[in-house]
FIKEMI-627802 format. One record per residue (C-alpha): residue in three letters; x, y, z. Coordinates in steps of 0.05 Angstrom, whole numbers, plus 5000, padded with zeros to 4 digits. Each point is the difference from the previous one (the first is absolute). Layout:
ALAXYZ
...
END
This chain:
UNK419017086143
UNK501150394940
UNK494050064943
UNK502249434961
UNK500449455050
UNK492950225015
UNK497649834940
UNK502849384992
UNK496249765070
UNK492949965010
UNK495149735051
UNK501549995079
UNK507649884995
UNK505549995067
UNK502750715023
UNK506350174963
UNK506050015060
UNK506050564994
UNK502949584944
UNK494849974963
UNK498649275005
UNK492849695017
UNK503249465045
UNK493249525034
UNK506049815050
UNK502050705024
UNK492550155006
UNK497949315034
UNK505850155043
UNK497650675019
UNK493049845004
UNK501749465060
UNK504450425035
UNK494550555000
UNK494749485024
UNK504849745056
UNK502450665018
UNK491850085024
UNK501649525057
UNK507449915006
UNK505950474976
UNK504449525006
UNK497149454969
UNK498850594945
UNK508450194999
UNK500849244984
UNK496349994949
UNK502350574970
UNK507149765012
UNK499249294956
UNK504250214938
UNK496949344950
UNK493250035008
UNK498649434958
UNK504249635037
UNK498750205074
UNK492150274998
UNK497349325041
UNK501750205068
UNK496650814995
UNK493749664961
UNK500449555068
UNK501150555059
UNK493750324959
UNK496449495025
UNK502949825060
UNK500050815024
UNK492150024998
UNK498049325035
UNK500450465070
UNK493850414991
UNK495050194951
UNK502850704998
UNK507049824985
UNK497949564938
UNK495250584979
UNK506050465002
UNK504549514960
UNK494150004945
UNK497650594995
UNK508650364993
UNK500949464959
UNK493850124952
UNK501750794993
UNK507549794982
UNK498349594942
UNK494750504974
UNK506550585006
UNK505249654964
UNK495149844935
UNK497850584953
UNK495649934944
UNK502350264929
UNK494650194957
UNK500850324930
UNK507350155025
UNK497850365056
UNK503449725074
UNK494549975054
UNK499549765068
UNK495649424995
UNK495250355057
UNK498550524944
UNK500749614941
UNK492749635040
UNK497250745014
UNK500350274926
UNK494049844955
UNK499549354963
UNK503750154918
UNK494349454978
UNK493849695022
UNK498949304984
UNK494549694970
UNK497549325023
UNK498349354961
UNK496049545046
UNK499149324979
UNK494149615034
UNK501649265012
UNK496149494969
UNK499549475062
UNK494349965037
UNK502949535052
UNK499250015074
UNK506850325033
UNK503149335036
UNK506450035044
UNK503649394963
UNK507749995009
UNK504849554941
UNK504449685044
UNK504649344975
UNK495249784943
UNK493650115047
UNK494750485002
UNK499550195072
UNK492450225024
UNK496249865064
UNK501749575049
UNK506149704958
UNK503450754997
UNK498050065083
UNK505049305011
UNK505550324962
UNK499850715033
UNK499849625064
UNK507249514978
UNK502350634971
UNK498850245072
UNK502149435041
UNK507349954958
UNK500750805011
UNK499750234925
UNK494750425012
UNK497850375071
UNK494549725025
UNK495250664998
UNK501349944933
UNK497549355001
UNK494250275035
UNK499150614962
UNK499249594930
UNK495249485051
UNK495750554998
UNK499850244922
UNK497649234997
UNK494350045058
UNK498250714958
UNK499449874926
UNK495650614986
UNK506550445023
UNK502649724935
UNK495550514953
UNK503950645000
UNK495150344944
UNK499650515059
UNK507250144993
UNK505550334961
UNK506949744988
UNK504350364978
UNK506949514976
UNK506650354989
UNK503949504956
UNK493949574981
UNK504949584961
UNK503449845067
UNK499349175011
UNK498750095085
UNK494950554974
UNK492149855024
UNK498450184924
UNK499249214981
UNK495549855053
UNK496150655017
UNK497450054925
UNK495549345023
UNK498350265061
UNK495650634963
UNK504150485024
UNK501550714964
UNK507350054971
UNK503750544988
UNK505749724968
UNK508050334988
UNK505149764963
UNK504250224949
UNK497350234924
UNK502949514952
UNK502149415052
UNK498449264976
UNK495449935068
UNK494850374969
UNK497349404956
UNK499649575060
UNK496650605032
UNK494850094962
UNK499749264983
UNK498449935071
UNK495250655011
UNK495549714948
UNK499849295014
UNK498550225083
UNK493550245032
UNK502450675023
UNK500450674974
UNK508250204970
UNK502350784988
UNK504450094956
UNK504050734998
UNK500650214930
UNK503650634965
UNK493949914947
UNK492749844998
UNK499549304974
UNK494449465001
UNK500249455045
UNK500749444940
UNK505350484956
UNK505349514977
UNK505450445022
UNK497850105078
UNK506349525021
UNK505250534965
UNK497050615024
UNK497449965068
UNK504050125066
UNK503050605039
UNK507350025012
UNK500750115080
UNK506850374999
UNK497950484951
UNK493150115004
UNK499550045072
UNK494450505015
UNK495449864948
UNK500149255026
UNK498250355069
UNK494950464964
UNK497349364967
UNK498549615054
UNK499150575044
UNK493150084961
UNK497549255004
UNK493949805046
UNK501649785065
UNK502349725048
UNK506849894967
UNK505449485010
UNK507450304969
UNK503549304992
UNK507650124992
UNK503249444954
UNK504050164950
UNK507249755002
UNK506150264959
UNK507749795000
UNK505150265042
UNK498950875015
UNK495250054962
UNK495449575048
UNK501150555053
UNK496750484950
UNK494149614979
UNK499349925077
UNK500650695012
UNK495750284941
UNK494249515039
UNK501250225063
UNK500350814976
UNK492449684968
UNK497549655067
UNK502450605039
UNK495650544958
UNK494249575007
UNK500349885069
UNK499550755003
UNK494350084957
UNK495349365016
UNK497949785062
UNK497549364969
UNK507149874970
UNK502749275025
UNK508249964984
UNK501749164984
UNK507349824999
UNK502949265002
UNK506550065029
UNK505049454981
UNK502849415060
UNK507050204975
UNK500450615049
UNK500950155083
UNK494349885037
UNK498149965076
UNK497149325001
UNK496049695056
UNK502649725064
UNK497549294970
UNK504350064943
UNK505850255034
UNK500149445039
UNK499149454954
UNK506150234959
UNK504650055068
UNK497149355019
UNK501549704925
UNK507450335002
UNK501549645065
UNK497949334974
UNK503950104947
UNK495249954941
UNK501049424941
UNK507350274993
UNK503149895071
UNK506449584978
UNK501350584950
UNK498950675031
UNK505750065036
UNK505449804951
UNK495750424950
UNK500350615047
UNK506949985017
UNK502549974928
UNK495150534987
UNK502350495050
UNK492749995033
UNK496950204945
UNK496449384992
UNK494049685035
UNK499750575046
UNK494450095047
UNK493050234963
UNK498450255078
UNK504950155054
UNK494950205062
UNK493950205011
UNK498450865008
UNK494850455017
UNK495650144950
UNK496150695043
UNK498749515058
UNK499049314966
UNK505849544986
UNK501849964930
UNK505849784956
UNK504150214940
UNK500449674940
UNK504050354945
UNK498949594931
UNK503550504955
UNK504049704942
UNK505750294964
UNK497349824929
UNK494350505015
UNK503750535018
UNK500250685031
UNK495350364942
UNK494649355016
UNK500050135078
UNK499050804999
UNK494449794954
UNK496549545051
UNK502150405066
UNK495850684963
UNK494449494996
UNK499649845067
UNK502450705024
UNK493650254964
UNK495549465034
UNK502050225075
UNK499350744988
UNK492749964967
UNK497849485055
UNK502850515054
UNK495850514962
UNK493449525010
UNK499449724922
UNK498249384984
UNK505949644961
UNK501649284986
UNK507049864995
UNK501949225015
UNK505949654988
UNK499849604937
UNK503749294987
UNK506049844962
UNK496649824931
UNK503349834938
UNK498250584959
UNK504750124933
UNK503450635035
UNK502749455050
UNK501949354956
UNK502950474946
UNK506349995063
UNK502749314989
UNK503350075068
UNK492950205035
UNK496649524959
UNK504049395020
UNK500450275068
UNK492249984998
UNK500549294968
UNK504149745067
UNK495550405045
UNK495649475025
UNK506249565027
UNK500550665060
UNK492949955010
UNK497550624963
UNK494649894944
UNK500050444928
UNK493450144973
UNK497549884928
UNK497650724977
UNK492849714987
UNK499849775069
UNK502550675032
UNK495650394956
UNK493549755031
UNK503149905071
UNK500750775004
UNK493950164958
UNK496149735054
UNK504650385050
UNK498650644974
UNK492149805002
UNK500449835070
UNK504050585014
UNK494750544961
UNK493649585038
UNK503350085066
UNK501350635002
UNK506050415024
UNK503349605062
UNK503650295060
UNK506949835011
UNK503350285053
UNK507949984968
UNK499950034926
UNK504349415001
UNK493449615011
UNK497150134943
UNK504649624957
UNK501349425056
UNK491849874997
UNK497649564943
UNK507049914962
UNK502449604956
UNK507049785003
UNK500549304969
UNK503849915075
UNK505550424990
UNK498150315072
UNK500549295028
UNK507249694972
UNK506049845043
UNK504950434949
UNK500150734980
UNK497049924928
UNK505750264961
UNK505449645050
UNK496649274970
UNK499350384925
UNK506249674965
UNK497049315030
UNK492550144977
UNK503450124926
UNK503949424997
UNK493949525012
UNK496550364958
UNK505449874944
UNK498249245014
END
């Protein structure tokens, strides 16, 4: 890379390849093979051997999976290769200098943020009250839809459970004794909306000069928590400008976030939301992961929180796994059509969401690969490095939560007309799409349960995102999710 690309680049940035090009599907590529290659070199040669990525990515993302389900120390393996791959084929380029991004965290922080806090002005009670279709959800009422959420397998029943018990313990609801620290605070699945009425300390991240700030710090002042705001200059809480000049930029300004939270009272939850398009979500990801792995390292008290998205592979649980194999044989809603459909469609259509059942480190499990094209290969690496992280800090004895969020209508989705109408159709194959409002609190209350309880055992990492998920029944459907796609849209259309 000669001097003057370098300064034309900035931030934590993809390796440049012998051509010079930063290519996310050469590197996601790579960064497979060298995760499979842990458990499997062949599975690693066929990786390496799929010449359009874009294209042909769903089946490595898959054997991932798929390689890891035999023990505990396979999946490790795949994680932990995997985790070290990504973190060698990014750099960071800072003031046209090319580091590795393991250095780039070493070096001293350029700047030291100062902090506006703004103090919120409610005074109410934290309550666990979840919008749902025009209702306000509390109590009892929110206890008979977690339970026909359970019974109609949108949601797994622990997690049924695990919110049963936010409700039995309203005082886990003040988090004054927490931080939380929220990496793309302007993110719509982020806790931010709910957490700042639950007196909890936020440290918030986004980026300087992004509309979301006004809604921020509409909503820091009008909650009864405590909202930090990173800031290149000292201003006053009330200064009319706050909304223009607060925020951190995560791909450039990567240590001195670390450094930044790094020095906040603890115990410390490092929430990982922030979404951008296409590559560029891989680097947010990874600039938040390069953050939660230096404060792993320096903080015991440090708690990782990830929500990992239903459109990914998963082991799922024997119950599931049989539910959709039972639903295929019966044909679903669709009988008289699915196998003209099929046919014409060269089996691509209405294929099985589970083909058998298989052992998941002793336990029967199944497979259920949701991945969708319109997502893409950038999108999956992203969400794999999430869940790659989880496994290798539970192995190392941290506390994380990491759970499996629902398919919500967020604007990064709807803004796909083909997702959106897909979404639209969705409830015809039994799957249900969340309202963002409704998801919000849902996994607000997750993560509260999940920081009361403590860190849980799980003897494959695959458990931890099988326990207390929320799938909107994707796990539970006759057809492979993106097999029934086309179908979902056009209902949606209508």
């Amino acid at each position: 890379m000669d001097e003057d690309t370098r300064k034309t680049l900035s931030g934590i940035t993809f390796l440049a390849g012998p051509d010079g090009r930063r290519s996310s599907l050469v590197a996601g590529r790579e960064i497979f093979a060298t995760a499979l290659a842990a458990v499997s070199a062949q599975a690693a040669g066929a990786a390496r051997a799929e010449r359009d990525w874009r294209k042909g990515y769903m089946p490595h993302v898959r054997r991932a999976v798929e390689l890891g389900l035999a023990d505990a120390a396979s999946a490790h393996s795949i994680a932990q290769a995997g985790l070290t791959a990504l973190h060698a084929n990014f750099e960071c380029i800072r003031d046209g200098e090319a580091l590795p991004l393991q250095t780039a965290m070493a070096r001293p922080s350029a700047i030291a943020f100062d902090t506006v806090t703004i103090t919120g002005s409610g005074n109410a009670r934290p309550e666990l009250a979840v919008p749902y279709r025009g209702e306000r959800l509390t109590g009892d009422a929110l206890r008979r839809q977690l339970g026909n959420w359970a019974a109609t397998g949108v949601v797994e029943p622990s997690f049924a459970a695990a919110i049963g018990e936010v409700i039995d313990h309203p005082d886990w609801l003040d988090l004054s004794d927490w931080h939380v620290a929220v990496m793309g605070a302007g993110a719509e699945l982020g806790p931010l909306p709910t957490l700042v009425n639950w007196r909890a300390n936020l440290a918030v991240i986004d980026l300087p000069g992004t509309p979301a700030w006004g809604r921020i710090i509409a909503t820091a002042r009008a909650g009864n928590g405590r909202v930090l705001l990173p800031m290149h200059e000292p201003l006053a809480s009330d200064d009319p400008t706050l909304a223009f000049k607060a925020g951190a930029d995560l791909l450039h300004e990567t240590p001195e976030i670390r450094d930044w939270l790094a020095a906040l009272p603890g115990p410390l939850v490092v929430g990982n939301y922030a979404y951008l398009d296409g590559e560029a979500h891989v680097r947010v990801s990874l600039a938040m992961d390069a953050i939660v792995a230096s404060l792993l390292e320096r903080r015991q008290d440090a708690v990782p929180a990830w929500l990992l998205s239903p459109t990914d592979v998963f082991a799922v649980p024997a119950e599931d796994a049989e539910h959709a194999m039972q639903a295929r044989r019966e044909r679903g809603g669709i009988r008289h059509l699915q196998a003209p459909l099929r046919l014409l469609g060269g089996k691509r259509f209405f294929a099985p969401n589970v083909e058998r059942l298989v052992d998941c480190s002793g336990a029967p499990a199944g497979i259920v690969d949701a991945l969708v094209a319109q997502q893409g290969p950038n999108y999956a690496l992203a969400k794999r490095l999430q869940a790659w992280r989880a496994a290798v800090a539970h192995k190392a004895g941290r506390h994380v939560s990491v759970n499996v969020a629902p398919a919500t209508r967020t604007r990064s989705v709807v803004k796909n007309k083909a997702l959106a109408a897909a979404y639209g159709g969705a409830s015809h194959f039994g799957v249900e799409v969340f309202e963002p409002d409704t998801a919000n609190a849902l996994m607000a209350a997750l993560l509260v349960y999940d920081l009361r309880h403590g860190g849980g055992a799980a003897a494959h990492p695959a458990r931890l995102f099988m326990d207390n998920a929320v799938h909107g029944g994707l796990w539970r459907i006759p057809y492979l999710p993106r097999s029934a796609l086309p179908f979902a849209a056009v209902l949606g259309f209508f």
